[in-house]
C-alpha positions as CSV (number, residue, x, y, z in Angstrom):
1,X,9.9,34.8,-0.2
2,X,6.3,34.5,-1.2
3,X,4.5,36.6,-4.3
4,X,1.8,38.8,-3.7
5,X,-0.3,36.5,-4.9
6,X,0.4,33.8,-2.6
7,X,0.3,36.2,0.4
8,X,-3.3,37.4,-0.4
9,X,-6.7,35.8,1.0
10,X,-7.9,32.6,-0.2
11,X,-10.9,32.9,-3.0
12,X,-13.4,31.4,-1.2
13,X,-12.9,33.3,2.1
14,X,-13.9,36.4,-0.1
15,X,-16.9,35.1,-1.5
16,X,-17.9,33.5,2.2
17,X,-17.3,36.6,3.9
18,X,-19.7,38.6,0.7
19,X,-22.4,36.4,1.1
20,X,-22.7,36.7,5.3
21,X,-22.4,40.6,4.6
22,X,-25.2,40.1,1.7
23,X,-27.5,37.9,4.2
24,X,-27.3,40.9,6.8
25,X,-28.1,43.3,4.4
26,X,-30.9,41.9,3.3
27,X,-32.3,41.0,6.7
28,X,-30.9,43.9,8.3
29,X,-34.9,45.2,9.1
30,X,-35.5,41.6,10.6
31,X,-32.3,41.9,12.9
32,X,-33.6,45.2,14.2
33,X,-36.8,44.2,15.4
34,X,-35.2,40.9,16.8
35,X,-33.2,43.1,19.2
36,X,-35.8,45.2,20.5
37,X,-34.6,48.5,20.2
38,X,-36.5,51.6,18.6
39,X,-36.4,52.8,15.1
40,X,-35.8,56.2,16.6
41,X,-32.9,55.9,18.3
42,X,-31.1,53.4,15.6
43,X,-32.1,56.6,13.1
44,X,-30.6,58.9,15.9
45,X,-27.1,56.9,15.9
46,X,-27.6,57.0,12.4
47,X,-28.2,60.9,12.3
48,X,-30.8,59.9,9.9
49,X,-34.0,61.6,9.5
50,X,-37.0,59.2,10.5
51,X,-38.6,59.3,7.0
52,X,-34.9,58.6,5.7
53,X,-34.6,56.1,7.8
54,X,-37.8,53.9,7.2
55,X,-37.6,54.8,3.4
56,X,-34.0,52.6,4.0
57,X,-35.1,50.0,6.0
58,X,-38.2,49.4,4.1
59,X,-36.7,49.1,0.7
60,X,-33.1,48.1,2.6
61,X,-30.9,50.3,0.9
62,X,-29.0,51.1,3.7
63,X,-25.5,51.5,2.9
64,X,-22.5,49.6,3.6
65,X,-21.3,51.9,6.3
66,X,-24.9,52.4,7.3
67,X,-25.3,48.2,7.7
68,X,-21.4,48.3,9.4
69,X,-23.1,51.2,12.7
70,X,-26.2,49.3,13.1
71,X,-24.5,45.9,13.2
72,X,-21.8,47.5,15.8
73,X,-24.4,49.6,17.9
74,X,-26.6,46.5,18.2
75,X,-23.4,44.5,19.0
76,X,-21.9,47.5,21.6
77,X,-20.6,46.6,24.7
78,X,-19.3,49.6,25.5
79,X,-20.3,50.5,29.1
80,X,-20.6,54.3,28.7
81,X,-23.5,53.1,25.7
82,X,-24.9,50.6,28.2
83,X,-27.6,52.5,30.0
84,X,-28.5,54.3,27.0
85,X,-28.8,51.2,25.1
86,X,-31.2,49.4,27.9
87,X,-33.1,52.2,28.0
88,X,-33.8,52.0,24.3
89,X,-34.6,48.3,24.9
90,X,-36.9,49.1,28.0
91,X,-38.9,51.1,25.8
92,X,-39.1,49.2,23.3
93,X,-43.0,48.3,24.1
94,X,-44.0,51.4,25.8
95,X,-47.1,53.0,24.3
96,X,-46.6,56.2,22.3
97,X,-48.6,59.0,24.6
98,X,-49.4,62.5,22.7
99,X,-48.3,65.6,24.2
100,X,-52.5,66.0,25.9
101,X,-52.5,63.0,27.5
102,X,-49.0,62.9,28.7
103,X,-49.9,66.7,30.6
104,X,-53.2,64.7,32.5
């Protein structure tokens, strides 16, 4: 019979696994963008204000649980997400038309 020490995780599994999360983190802004999908609706899933949100992202103190949703959401294959999540994609480089020109 094993002690609990023999049954826990290897050292250096830990400290691998910390330093992926701590690459993420700091590059979490980067991964964003690379996916193409608006700050909006990342802050929506978030249900973070927009000015909470870019204050976050900007200085990246998003927190763990934060990093965790955005990782997943980006990640989700979850076909009741999957038109929502194209969509989000699709309009990713439409323009941004006020409320007057949008009414023309």
């Amino acid at each position: 019979m094993g002690t609990l020490i023999e049954t826990r995780m290897p050292k250096p599994y830990l400290v691998d696994l910390l330093q992926e999360y701590f690459k993420v983190e700091k590059n979490i802004g980067e991964i964003i963008q690379l996916t193409g999908y608006r700050n909006n609706f990342i802050a929506k899933k978030l249900k973070l204000p927009m000015s909470t949100y870019y204050t976050k992202k900007r200085t990246k103190s998003f927190t763990a649980n934060e990093v965790f949703q955005i990782v997943r959401l980006l990640e989700d294959d979850d076909y009741s997400n999957a038109y929502e999540l194209e969509l989000a994609k699709s309009r990713a480089d439409d323009e941004d038309v006020s409320v007057d020109d949008y009414s023309k």
